[in-house]
N, C-alpha and C positions, 0 to 999 in steps of 0.2 A: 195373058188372059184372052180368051175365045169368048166369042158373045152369037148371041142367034137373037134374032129381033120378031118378034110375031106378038100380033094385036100392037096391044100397050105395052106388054110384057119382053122382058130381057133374059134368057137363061147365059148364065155368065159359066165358066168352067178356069178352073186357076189350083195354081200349087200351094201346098204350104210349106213353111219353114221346113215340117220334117219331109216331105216330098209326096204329101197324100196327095189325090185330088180332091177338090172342092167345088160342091157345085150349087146355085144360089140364082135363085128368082126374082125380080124386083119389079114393082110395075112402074110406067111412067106414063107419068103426065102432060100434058102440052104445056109449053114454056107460056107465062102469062107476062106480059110488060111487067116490070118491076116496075114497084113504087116509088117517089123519092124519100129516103130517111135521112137524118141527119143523126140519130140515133147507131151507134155502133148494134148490131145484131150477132149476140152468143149462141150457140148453141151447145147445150151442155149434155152429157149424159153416163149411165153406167151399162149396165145389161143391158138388152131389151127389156127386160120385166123389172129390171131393180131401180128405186129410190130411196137409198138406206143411207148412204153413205157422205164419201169426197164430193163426187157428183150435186149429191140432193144439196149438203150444206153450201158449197160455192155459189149454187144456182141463186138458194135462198139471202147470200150474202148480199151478191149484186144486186139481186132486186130489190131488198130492204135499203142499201148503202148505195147506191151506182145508178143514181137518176140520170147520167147519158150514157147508160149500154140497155137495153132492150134484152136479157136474157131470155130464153125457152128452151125448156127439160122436155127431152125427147123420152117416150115410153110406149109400150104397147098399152092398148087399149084394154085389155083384158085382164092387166096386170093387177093382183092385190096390192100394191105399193101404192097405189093411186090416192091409197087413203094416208099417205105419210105428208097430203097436200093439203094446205088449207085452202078456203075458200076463195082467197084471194090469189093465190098463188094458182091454182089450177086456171087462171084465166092466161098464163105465160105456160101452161103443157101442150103440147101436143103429141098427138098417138099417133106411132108411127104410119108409115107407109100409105098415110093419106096424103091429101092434095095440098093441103095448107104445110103440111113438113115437107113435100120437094117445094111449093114456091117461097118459102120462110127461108128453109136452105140455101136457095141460089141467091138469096141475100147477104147469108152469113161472113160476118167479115173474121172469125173463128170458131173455130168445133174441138171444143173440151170435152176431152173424155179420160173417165178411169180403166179403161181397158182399149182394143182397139178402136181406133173412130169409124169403121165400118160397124159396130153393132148400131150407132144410131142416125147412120145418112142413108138418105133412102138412094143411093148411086154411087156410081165409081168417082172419088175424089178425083182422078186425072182426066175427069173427062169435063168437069162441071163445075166451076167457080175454082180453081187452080188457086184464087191468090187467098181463099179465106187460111189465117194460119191453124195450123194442127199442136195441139195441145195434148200431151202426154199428161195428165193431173194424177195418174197411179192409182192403185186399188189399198198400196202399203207402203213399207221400206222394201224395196227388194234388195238382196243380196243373201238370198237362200238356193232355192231352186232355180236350175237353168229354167229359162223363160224366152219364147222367141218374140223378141223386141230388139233383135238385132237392126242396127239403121239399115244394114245391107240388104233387110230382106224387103223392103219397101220402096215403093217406085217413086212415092213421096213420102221419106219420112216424119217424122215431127220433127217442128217447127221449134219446139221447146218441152225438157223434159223438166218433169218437179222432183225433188229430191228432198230430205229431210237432214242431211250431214255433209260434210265434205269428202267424207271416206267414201259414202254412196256415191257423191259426182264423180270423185278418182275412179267407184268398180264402172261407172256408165260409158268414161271416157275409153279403159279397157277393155271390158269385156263387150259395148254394145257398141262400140265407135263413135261416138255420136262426143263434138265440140264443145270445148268446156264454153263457149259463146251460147251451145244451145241447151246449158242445165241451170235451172236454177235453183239454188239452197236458201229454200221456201219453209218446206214443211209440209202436213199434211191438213187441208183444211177441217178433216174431222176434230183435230186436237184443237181448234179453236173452240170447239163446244165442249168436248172434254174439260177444258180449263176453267169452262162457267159452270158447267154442272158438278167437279170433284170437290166444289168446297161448298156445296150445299149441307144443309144439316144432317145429318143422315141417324141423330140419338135415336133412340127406339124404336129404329128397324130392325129387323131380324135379321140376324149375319151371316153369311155364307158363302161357301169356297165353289165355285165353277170349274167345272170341268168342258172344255170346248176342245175338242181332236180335230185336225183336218183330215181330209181323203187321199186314198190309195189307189190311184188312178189302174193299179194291176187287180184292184177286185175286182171279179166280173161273173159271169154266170156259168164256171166252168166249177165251181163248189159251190155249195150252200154257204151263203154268209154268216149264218153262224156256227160254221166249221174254220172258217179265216183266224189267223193268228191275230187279227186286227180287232176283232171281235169279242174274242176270248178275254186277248190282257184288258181290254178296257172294261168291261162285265167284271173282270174278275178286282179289278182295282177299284170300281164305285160300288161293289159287294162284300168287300176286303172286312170282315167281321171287326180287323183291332180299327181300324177307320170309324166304323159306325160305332164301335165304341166310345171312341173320343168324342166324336161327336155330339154324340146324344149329352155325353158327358157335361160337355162346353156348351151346349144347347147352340149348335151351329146345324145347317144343312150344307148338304151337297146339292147344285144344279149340274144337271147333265146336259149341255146343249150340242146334240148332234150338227154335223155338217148336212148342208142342204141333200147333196150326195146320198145322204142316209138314209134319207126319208122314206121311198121304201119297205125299211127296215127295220121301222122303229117301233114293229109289236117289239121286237125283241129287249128292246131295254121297258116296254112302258111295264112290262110284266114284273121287273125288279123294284118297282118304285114301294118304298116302305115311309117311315113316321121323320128319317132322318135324308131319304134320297127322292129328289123330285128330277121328273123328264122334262125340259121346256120343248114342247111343238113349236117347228118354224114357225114365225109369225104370230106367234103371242105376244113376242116383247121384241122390242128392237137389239141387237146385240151390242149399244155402247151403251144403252141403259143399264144391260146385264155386268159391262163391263163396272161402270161407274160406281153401283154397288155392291161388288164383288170384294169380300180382305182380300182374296185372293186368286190367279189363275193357274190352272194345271191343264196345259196342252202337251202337242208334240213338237210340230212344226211350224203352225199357224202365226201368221203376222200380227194377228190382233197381240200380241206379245207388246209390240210394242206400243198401244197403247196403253197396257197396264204401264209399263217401263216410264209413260211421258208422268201418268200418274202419281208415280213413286210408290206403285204397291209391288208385293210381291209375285213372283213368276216360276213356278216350280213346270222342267222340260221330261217328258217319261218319251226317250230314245231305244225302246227297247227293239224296232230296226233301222235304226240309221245308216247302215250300210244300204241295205236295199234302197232305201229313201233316196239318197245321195249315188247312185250309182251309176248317173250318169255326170256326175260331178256337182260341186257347188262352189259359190260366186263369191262365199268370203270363208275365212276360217272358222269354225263351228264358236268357239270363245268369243268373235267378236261379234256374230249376230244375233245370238242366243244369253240374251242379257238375265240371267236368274240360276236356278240349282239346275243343271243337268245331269238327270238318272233313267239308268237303265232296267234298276228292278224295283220291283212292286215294294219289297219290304223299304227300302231308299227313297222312297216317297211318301212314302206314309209315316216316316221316321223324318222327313224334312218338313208335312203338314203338324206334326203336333210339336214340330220348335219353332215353325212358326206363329202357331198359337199361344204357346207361352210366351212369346214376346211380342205378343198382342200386331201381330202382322206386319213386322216394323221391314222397312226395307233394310240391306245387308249395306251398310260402309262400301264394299268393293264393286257392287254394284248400283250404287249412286254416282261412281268415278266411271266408269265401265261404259254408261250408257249414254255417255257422252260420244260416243263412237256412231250412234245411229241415229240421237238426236240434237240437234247444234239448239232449237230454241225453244224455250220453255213458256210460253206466254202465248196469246190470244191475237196473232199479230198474222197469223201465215196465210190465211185468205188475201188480207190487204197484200201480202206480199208477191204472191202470185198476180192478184188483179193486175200492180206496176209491172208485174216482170211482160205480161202480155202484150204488155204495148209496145217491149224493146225488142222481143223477140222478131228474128230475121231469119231466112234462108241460107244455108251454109251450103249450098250444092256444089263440093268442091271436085277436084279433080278425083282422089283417090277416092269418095264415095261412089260414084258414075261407075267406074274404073271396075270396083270391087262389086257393084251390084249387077255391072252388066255381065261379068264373071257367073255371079249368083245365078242369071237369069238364063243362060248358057246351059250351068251344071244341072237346074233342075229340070230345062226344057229335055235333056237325054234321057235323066231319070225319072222322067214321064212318059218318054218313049219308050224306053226301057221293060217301065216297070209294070205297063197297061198295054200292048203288044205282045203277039206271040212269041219277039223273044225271048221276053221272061218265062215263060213257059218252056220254050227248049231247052233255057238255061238250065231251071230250073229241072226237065227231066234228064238231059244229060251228065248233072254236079248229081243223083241218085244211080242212074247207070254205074257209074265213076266209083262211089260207097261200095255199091254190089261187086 
């Protein structure tokens, strides 16, 4: 990584996994005397804009339960998540990339995050408080899509990753290197609220099936999005006339909750909304609330999957391109991540929604056994379990990681030369000469 220092300000320049460049501002501070605490200092976080999730619920564990750790949820200032804070708890936030998040930071004796721990430190972890440890807390189950969270590609990896099965720690120790010393089979702290809120009463609500897609990172603005195949089948599945038949029939709704991604784009479905199909706008409702009162979900790919799965409702998968989806491979066999009906056509899904309406939304026998593959534990217990693991957690800087990452840091430093230099360009016009 390359750095340029001017005023307060840092312009940093670095690779990524796939070998883009990256380029990133940061402003700093002058270092103030630390205080003394006797208080352990967390720092938690997800996006810079989000409090929805893993992140939010841990943060709020410890601070309710964990009277000697000092938690503070990092967030942008601007964010509407802000309001997912109560009164009391907004006295433990801070907005980013102010003065009080770098000298809170250089306190930190770990930084928990659901995604990388660079969306919420305001600095490069190798240069500034080296020994707080790094927490991996996840966004889901992975073992879907490849995902760069390889240990290799980090100069300091985590410290400790969270997992939710045994099967998951075996793909992390594979597929991401990383020491079964440094995984622990915790769970995901969202399912501890899951578990309070699934046996609430829910008689004389109104029932209905959700529909949640995730995104296609190849849409882009080389067609109109409502030319995309991506578009079409799912319009044409929550418009499906024998659907809305049943429906209205059983006096159930359908919710359509777009990916964030969508947004955008979402004259296009609000125009379809009729007496039996309702649009949710981001941020009207929280997405475990939707999950919690849901019989049922119909996605493609999406991980909240397995939140229905810890629930025991049912999970209906509509694959109609899984190849493309998967084309650059994936991390466990399709059977054993995808815990529910998996279909490819419109009519096969809507032929799976009305048996399981007749049997009153009962999860299936085979996949009651099944989901034991992605979650080992079904209780209210996986925050506290994490909290213990934090404190065991250690450094594993072994030979063969050094070894492999300094390798890493070698192949991408060429393929930045390579690929941001004129010889990529003569490459590139001589491999067209060569065609001609």
């Amino acid at each position: 990584m390359d750095e340029i220092q001017y005023n307060n300000n840092i312009l940093k320049a670095s690779i990524t996994p796939k070998g883009n460049l990256k380029i990133k501002t940061e402003k700093v501070y002058e270092k103030k005397e630390l205080s003394v605490n006797k208080k352990q200092i967390w720092l938690v976080g997800e996006r810079p804009d989000t409090a929805q999730e893993n992140g939010l619920i841990f943060f709020r564990y410890i601070l309710n339960n964990k009277k000697q750790i000092t938690p503070y949820y990092i967030i942008n200032e601007d964010s509407e998540d802000i309001a997912n804070f109560s009164y009391k708890e907004l006295k433990n936030v801070i907005f980013m990339d102010t003065e009080r998040h770098y000298n809170v930071a250089l306190q930190a004796d770990a930084f928990i995050g659901t995604h990388d721990i660079e969306y919420f430190v305001p600095y490069s972890i190798d240069k500034i408080n080296t020994e707080a440890k790094k927490i991996f807390l996840q966004h889901g189950v992975m073992g879907r899509k490849r995902a760069e969270y390889h240990k290799y590609y980090y100069k300091h990896p985590f410290d400790m990753v969270v997992v939710s099965s045994d099967e998951e720690k075996k793909m992390f120790e594979k597929e991401f290197k990383y020491h079964p010393h440094e995984i622990t089979v915790a769970g995901l702290p969202r399912f501890d609220s899951l578990f309070k809120k699934m046996n609430n009463n829910t008689v004389g609500k109104e029932k209905y099936i959700l529909v949640m897609p995730t995104w296609r990172e190849w849409i882009n603005f080389s067609q109109p999005f409502s030319q995309s195949e991506y578009f079409k089948k799912f319009r044409d599945l929550i418009t499906n006339k024998r659907l809305q038949g049943i429906l209205r029939d059983k006096k159930i709704k359908l919710l359509f909750y777009p990916h964030y991604r969508m947004q955008p784009y979402l004259h296009h479905f609000l125009q379809l909304e009729n007496d039996v199909l309702k649009i949710v706008e981001l941020g009207k409702i929280t997405v475990q609330n939707l999950l919690v009162d849901a019989e049922l979900l119909i996605t493609d790919y999406s991980s909240v999957s397995f939140d229905m799965n810890f629930m025991g409702k049912p999970v209906i998968f509509y694959h109609f391109d899984e190849k493309r989806f998967f084309e650059s491979g994936i991390l466990r066999p399709i059977k054993e991540t995808f815990i529910g009906d998996i279909c490819q056509e419109e009519d096969l899904i809507v032929n799976s929604i009305e048996s399981y309406i007749d049997n009153d939304f009962k999860e299936k026998k085979e996949i009651k056994e099944s989901k034991k593959q992605v979650i080992k534990y079904n209780d209210n217990q996986n925050s506290e379990r994490i909290y213990q693991a934090i404190f065991d957690a250690k450094r594993h800087q072994n030979i063969e990681w050094k070894y492999e990452s300094g390798k890493r840091k070698i192949r991408t430093s060429l393929s930045y030369f390579v690929k941001y230099t004129p010889i990529f360009y003569i490459y590139n016009f001589l491999k067209n000469i060569k065609k001609e």
